[in-house]
DRENDO-1510 file (C-alpha; in Angstrom, 1 decimal, always signed):
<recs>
REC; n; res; u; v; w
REC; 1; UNK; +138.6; +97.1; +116.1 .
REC; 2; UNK; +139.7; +96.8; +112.4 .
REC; 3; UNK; +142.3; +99.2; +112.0 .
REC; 4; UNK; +142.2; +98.8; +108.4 .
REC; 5; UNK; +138.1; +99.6; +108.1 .
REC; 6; UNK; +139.1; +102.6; +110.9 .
REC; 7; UNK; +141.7; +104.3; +108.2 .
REC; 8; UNK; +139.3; +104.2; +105.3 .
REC; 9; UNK; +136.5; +105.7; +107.6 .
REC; 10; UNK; +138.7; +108.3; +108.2 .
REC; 11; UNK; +139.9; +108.8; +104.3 .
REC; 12; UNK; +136.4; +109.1; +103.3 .
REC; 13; UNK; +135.7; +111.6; +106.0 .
REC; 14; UNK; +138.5; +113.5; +105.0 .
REC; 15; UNK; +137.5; +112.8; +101.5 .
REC; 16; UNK; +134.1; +114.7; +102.0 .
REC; 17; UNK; +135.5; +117.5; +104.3 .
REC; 18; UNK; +137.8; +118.8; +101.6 .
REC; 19; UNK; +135.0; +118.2; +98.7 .
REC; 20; UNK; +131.7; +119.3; +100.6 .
REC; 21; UNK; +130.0; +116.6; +99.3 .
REC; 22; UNK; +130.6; +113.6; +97.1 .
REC; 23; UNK; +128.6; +111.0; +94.7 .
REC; 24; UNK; +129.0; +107.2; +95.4 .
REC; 25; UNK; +130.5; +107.1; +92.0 .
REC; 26; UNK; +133.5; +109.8; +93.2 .
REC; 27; UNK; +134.1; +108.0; +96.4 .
REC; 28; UNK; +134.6; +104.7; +94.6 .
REC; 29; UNK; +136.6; +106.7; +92.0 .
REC; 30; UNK; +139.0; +108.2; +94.6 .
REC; 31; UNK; +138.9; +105.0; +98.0 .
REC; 32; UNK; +139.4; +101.9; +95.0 .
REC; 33; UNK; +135.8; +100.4; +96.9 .
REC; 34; UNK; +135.3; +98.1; +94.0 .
REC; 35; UNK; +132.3; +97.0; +92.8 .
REC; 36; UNK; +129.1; +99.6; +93.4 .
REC; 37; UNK; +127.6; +96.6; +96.0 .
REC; 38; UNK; +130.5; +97.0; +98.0 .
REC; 39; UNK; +130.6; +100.8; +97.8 .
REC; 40; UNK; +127.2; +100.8; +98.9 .
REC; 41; UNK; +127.8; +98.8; +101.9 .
REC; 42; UNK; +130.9; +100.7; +103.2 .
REC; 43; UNK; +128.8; +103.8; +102.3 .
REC; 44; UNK; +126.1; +102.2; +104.6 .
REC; 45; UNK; +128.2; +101.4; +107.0 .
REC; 46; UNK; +129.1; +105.3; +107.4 .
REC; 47; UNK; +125.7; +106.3; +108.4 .
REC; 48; UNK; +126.7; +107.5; +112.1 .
REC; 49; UNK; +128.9; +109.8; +109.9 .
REC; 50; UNK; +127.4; +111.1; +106.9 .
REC; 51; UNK; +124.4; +112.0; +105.6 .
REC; 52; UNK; +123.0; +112.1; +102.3 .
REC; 53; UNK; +120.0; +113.3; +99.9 .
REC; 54; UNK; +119.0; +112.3; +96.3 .
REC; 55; UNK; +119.6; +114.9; +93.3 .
REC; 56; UNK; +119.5; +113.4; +89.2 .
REC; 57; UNK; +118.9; +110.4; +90.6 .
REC; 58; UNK; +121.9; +109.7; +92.4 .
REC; 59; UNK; +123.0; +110.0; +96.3 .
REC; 60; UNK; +124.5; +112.6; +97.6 .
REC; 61; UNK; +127.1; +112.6; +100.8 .
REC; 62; UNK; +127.9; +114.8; +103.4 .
REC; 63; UNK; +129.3; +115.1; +106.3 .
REC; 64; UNK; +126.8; +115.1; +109.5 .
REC; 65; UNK; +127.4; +116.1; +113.4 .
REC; 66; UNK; +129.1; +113.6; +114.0 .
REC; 67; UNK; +131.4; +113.4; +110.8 .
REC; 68; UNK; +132.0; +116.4; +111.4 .
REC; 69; UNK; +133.0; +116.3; +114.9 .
REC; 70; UNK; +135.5; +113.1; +114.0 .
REC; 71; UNK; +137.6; +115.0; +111.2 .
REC; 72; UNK; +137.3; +118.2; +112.8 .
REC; 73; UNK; +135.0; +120.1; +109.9 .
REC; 74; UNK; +133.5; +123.4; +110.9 .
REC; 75; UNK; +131.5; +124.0; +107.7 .
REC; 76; UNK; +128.3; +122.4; +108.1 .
REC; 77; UNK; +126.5; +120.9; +104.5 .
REC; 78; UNK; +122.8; +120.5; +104.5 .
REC; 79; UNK; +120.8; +119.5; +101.3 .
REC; 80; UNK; +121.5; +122.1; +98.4 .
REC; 81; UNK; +120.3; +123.2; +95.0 .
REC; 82; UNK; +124.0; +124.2; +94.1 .
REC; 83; UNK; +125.2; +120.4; +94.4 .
REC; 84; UNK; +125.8; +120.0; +91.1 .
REC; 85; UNK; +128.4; +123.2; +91.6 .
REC; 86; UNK; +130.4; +120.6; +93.7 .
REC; 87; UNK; +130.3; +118.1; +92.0 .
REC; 88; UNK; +131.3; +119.1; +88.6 .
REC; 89; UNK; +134.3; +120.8; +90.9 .
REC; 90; UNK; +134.9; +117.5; +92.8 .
REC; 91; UNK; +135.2; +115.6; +89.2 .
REC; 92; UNK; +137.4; +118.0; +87.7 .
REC; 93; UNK; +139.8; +117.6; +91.3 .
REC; 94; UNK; +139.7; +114.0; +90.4 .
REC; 95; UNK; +140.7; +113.8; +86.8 .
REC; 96; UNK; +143.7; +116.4; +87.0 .
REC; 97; UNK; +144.7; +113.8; +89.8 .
REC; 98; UNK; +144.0; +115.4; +93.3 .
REC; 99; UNK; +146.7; +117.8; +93.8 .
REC; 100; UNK; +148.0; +118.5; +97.2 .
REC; 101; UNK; +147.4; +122.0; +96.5 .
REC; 102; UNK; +144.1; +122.1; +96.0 .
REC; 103; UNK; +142.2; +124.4; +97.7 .
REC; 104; UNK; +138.7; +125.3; +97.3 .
REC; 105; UNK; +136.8; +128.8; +97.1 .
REC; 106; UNK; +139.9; +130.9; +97.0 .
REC; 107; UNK; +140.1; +134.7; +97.3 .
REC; 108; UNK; +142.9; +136.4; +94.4 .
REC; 109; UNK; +143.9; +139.5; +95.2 .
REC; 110; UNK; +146.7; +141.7; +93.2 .
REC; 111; UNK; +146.7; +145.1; +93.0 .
REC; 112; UNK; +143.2; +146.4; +92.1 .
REC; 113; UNK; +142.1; +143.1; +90.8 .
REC; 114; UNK; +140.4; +140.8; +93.7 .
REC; 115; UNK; +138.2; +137.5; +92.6 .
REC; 116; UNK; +136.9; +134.1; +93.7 .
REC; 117; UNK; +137.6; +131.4; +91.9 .
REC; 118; UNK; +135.8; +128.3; +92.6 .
REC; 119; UNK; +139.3; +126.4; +93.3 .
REC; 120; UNK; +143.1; +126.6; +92.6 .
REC; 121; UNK; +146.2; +124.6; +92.6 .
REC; 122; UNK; +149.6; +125.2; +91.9 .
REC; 123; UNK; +151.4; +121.9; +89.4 .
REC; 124; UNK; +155.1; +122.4; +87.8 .
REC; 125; UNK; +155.0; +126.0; +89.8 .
REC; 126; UNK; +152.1; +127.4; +87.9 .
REC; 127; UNK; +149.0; +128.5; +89.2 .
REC; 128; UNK; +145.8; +126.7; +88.3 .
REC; 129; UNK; +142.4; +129.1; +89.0 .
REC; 130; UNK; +139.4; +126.8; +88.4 .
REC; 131; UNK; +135.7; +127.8; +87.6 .
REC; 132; UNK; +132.6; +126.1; +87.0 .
REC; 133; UNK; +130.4; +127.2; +84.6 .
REC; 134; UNK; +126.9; +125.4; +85.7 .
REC; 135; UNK; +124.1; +127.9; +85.8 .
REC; 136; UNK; +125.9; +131.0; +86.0 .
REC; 137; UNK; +125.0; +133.3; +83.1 .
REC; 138; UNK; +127.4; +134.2; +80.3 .
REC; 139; UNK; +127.3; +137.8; +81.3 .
REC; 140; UNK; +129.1; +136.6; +84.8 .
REC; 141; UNK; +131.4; +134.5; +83.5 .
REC; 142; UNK; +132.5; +137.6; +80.8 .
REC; 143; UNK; +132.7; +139.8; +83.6 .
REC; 144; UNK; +134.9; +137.3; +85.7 .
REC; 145; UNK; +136.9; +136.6; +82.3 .
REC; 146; UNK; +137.7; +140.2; +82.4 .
REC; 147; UNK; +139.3; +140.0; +85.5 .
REC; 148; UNK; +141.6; +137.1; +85.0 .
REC; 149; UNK; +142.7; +138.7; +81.5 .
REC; 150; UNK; +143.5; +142.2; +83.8 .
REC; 151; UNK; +145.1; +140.2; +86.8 .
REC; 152; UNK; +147.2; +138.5; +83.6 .
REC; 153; UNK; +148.8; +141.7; +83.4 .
REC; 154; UNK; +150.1; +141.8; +86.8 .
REC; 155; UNK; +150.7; +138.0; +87.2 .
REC; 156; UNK; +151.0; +136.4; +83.4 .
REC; 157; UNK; +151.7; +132.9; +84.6 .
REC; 158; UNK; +148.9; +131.3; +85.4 .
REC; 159; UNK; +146.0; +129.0; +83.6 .
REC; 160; UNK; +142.4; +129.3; +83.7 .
REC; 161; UNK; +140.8; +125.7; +83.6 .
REC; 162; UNK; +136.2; +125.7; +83.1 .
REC; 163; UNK; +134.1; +123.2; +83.2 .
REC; 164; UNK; +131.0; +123.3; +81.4 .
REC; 165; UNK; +128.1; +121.4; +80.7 .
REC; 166; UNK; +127.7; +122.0; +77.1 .
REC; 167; UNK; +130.0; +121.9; +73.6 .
REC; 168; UNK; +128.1; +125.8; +72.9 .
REC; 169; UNK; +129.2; +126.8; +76.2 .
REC; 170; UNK; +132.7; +125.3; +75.7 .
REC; 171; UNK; +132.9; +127.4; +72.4 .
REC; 172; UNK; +132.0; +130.0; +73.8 .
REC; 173; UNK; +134.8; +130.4; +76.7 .
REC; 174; UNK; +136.9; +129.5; +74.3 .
REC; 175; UNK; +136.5; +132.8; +72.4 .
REC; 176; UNK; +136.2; +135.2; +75.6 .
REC; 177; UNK; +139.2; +133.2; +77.3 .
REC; 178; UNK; +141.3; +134.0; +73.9 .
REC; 179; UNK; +144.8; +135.8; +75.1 .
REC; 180; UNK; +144.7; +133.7; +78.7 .
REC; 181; UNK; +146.7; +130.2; +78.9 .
REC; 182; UNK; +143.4; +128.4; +79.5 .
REC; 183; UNK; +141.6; +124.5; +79.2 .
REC; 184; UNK; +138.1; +124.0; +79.0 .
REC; 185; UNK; +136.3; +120.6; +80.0 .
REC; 186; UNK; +133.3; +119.3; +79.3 .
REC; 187; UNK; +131.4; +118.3; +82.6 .
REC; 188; UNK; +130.5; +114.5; +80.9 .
REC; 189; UNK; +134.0; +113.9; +79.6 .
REC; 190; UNK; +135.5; +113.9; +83.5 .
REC; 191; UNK; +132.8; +111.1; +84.9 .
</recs>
């Protein structure tokens, strides 16, 4: 047994139990795998572990039974139209450098304000709420901008970080997220 081979099975695993799911691209980016023929063959070599599907063209991994069962995951991932929710999540975790921190789907609750955001992490003691902007209408993300500018009041020091797919998009968080410490991404500038 390569011990070596054994610790990255177990990173990847790891890998896709904190993110869901996970391109071959945002494995490489994160495990160092080299060269996409190499990825692909380690990612290959996983397939008692993982399962994946096809969406924009490119595979999609995620853990299976017996993945699962090896890095001790309860949530179960099947094929979903949301992916691309994850994904613009996992490449934002990536590109602000993987913080320990980060957790995903967390419930904020202060006073009489209470929200989800799509992720959070705490860097240089300041909380970081995260939400992708993907297909959700502009009226949802207002109404969601309302409540980070009330739960402001209560709890000033935090920032709000988007991701978005598009520049009129961007622009227009920008305007609504006015009065909030916030950073907006572009989905395409984090691949």
């Amino acid at each position: 047994m390569n011990i070596e081979k054994e610790k990255r099975i177990d990173l990847i695993l790891l890998l896709l139990k904190k993110c869901d799911y996970l391109t071959r691209e945002q494995i490489q980016r994160m495990v160092n795998l080299g060269k996409t023929r190499n990825a692909q063959r380690v990612l290959k070599d996983l397939s008692n572990y993982i399962s994946s599907f096809t969406d924009d063209k490119k595979n999609v991994y995620y853990l299976n039974s017996n993945g699962r069962e090896r890095v001790q995951a309860e949530k179960v991932r099947k094929k979903t139209a949301m992916v691309t929710h994850y994904l613009m999540r996992n490449d934002l975790y990536i590109t602000v450098g993987r913080p320990v921190s980060w957790r995903n789907e967390v419930e904020i609750s202060i006073n009489n304000v209470s929200l989800i955001a799509d992720a959070a992490y705490i860097s240089d003691k300041l909380h970081h709420f995260i939400e992708v902007d993907n297909k959700q209408s502009m009226s949802n993300n207002i109404q969601k901008i309302k409540k980070y500018k009330k739960l402001s009041t209560y709890h000033p020091q935090f920032v709000l970080i988007w991701v978005t797919t598009t520049p009129y998009r961007k622009k227009k968080l920008e305007s609504l997220s006015q009065g909030l410490k916030f950073k907006i991404y572009l989905w395409e500038d984090l691949k």
